[in-house]
C-alpha positions as CSV (number, residue, x, y, z in Angstrom):
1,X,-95.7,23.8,-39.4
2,X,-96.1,26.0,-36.0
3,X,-95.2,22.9,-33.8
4,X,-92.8,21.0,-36.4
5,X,-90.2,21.0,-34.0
6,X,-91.9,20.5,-30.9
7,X,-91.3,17.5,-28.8
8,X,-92.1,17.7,-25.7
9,X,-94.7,20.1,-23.7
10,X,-94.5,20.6,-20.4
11,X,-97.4,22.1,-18.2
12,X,-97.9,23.7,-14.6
13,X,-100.5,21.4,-12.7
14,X,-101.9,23.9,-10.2
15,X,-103.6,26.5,-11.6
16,X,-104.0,24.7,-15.0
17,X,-105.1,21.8,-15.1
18,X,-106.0,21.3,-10.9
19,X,-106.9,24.8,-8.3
20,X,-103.8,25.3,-6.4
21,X,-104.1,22.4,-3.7
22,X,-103.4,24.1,-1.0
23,X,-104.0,27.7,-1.3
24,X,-104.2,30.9,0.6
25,X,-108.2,30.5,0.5
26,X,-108.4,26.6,0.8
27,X,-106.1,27.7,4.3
28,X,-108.2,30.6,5.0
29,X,-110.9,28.3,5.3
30,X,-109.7,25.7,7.4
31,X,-109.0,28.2,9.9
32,X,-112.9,29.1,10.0
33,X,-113.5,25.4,10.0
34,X,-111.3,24.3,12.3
35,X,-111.0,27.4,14.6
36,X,-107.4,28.2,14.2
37,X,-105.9,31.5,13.8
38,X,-105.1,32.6,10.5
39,X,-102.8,35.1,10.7
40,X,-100.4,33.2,12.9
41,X,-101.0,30.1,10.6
42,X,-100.6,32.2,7.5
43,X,-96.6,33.5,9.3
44,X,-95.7,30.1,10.1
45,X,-97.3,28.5,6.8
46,X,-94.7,30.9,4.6
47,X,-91.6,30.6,6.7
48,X,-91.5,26.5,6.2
49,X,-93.9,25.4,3.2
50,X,-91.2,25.8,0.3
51,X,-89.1,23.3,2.5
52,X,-92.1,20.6,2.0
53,X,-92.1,21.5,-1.2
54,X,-88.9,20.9,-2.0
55,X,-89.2,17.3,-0.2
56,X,-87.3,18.4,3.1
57,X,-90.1,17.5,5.4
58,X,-93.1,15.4,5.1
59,X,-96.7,16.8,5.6
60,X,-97.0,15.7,9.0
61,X,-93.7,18.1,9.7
62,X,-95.0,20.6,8.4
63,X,-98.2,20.5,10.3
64,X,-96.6,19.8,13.5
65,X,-95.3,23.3,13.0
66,X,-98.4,25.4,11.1
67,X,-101.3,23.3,13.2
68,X,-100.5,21.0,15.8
69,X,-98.2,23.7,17.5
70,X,-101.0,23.4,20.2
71,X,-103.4,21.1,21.6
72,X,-106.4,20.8,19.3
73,X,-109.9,19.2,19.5
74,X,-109.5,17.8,15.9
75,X,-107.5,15.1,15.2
76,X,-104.2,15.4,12.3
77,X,-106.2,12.9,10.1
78,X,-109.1,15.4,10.2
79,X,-107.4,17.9,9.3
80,X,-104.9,15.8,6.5
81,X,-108.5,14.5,5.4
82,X,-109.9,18.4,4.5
83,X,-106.0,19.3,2.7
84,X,-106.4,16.8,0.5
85,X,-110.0,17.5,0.0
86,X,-109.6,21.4,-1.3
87,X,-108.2,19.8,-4.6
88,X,-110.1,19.8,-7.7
89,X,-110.5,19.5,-11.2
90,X,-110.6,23.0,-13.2
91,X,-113.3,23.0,-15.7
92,X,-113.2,21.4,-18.8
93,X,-108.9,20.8,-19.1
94,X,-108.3,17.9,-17.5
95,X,-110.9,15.4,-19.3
96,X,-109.8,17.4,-22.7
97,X,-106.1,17.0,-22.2
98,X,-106.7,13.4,-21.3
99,X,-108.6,12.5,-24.7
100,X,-105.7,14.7,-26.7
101,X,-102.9,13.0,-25.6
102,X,-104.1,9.5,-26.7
103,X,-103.5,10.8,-30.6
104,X,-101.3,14.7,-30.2
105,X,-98.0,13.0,-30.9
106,X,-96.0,14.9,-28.2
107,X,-94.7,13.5,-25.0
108,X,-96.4,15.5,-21.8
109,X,-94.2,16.2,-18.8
110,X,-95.8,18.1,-15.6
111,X,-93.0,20.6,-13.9
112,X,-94.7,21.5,-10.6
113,X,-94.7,22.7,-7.1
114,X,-95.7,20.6,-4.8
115,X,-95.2,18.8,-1.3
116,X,-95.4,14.8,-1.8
117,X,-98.0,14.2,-0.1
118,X,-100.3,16.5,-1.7
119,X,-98.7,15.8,-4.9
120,X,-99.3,11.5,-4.7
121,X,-103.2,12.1,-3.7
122,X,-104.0,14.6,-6.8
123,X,-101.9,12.2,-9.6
124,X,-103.5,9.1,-8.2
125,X,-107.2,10.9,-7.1
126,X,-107.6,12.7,-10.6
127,X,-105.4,10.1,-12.9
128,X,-103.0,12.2,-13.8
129,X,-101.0,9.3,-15.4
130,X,-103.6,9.1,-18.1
131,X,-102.2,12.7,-19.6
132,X,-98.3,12.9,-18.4
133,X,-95.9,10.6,-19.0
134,X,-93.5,11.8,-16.1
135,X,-93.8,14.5,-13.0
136,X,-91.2,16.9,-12.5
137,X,-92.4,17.7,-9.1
138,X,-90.7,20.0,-7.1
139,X,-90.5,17.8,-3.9
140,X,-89.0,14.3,-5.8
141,X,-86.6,16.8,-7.4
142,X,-85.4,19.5,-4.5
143,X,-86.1,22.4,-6.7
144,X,-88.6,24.4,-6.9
145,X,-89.9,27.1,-9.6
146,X,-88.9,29.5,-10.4
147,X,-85.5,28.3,-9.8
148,X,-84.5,27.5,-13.6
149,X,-82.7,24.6,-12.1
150,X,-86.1,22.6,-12.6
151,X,-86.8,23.0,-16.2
152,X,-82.5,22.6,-17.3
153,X,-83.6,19.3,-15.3
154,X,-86.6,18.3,-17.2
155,X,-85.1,19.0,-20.8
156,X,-82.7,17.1,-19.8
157,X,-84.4,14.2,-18.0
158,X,-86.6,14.5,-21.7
159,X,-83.4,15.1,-23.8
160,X,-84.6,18.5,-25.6
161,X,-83.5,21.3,-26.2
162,X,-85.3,24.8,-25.3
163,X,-86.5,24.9,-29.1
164,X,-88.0,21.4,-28.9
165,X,-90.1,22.1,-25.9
166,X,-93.1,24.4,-25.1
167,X,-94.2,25.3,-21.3
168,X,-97.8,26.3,-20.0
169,X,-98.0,28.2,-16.1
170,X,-100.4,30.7,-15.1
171,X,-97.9,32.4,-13.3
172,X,-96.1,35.2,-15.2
173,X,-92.9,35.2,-13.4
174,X,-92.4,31.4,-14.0
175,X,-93.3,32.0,-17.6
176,X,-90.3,34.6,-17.9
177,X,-88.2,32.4,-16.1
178,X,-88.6,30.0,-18.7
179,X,-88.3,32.2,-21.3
180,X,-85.0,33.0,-20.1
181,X,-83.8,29.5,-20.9
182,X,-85.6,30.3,-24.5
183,X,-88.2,28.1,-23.9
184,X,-91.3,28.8,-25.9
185,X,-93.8,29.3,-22.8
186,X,-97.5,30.8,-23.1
187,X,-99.2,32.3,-20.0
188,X,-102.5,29.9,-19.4
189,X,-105.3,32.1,-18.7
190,X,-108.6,30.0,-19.9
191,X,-109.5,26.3,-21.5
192,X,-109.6,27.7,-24.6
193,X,-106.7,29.7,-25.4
194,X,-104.7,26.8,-24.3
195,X,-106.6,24.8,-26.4
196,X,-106.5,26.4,-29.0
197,X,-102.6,26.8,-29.3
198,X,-102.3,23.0,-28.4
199,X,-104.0,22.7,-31.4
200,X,-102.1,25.2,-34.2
201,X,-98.9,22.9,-32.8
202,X,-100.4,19.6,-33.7
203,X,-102.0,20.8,-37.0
């Protein structure tokens, strides 16, 4: 069968499964909201985010240097409070995914980007522990995609090789990057496509 081999998929979180948590437009917006500058924030926001995501600094470091640079009328909790807010559910994935796990046969490991902080609030918030059964995430590991680094680490933290594995992202350069390692990956563009392949490899 298609999937006879497979043990283990792997899956991107933001973009998939969960919008990206803290995107250019969720930022974009708390600049309207909160009356910051977005260009400035949008400088400062690239030069040190990959070092929270890679666990280096905690949220609040990070914001000391993006938003609390200056003075402001709104409190960090506020603005912690609206982050952690801009996260949802993608339609239809998440509660599918759920249900198919309980009976697909294959174990489910997340590889993703992510600062802690950000990364705690959407496993807990949207049970994410109810679909994966570990979380590569960038910040516990100190690695971020598209290093290849972070998926020689999950293989080997699930003890497969590249022909036992498949990988979903919706990012084509991470997808090639995997490839590389001659992982089986598939570019996730909609509910259904992915769907439907998750279902040719159980069948």
């Amino acid at each position: 069968m298609k999937g006879s081999k497979i043990k283990v998929l792997f899956f991107d979180v933001g973009g998939v499964l969960l919008n990206n948590g803290w995107g250019h437009q969720s930022r974009k917006l708390a600049a309207e909201q909160f009356g910051l500058h977005y260009e400035e924030m949008e400088v400062l926001h690239n030069f040190i985010f990959n070092v929270y995501e890679i666990g280096k600094i905690t949220l609040d470091d990070y914001l000391d240097t993006v938003v609390f640079n200056h003075p402001r009328t709104f409190t960090r909790q506020e603005f912690k409070d609206f982050i952690f807010s801009q996260s949802v559910a993608l339609p239809d994935f998440l509660p599918w995914l759920k249900e198919w796990k309980r009976t697909c046969g294959f174990r489910v490991i997340s590889i993703n980007n992510e600062g802690r902080e950000i990364n705690n609030y959407r496993i807990q918030n949207f049970g994410l522990h109810d679909c994966f059964d570990a979380f590569i995430s960038s910040c516990e590991v100190g690695m971020r995609k598209p290093d290849p680094g972070i998926f020689s680490l999950a293989m080997g933290i699930a003890q497969v090789t590249p022909e036992e594995c498949i990988y979903f992202d919706d990012r084509q350069m991470i997808i090639q990057t995997a490839q590389q390692l001659g992982i089986r990956s598939y570019h996730h563009q909609d509910f259904l496509t992915t769907k439907q392949i998750l279902e040719e490899y159980r069948s």
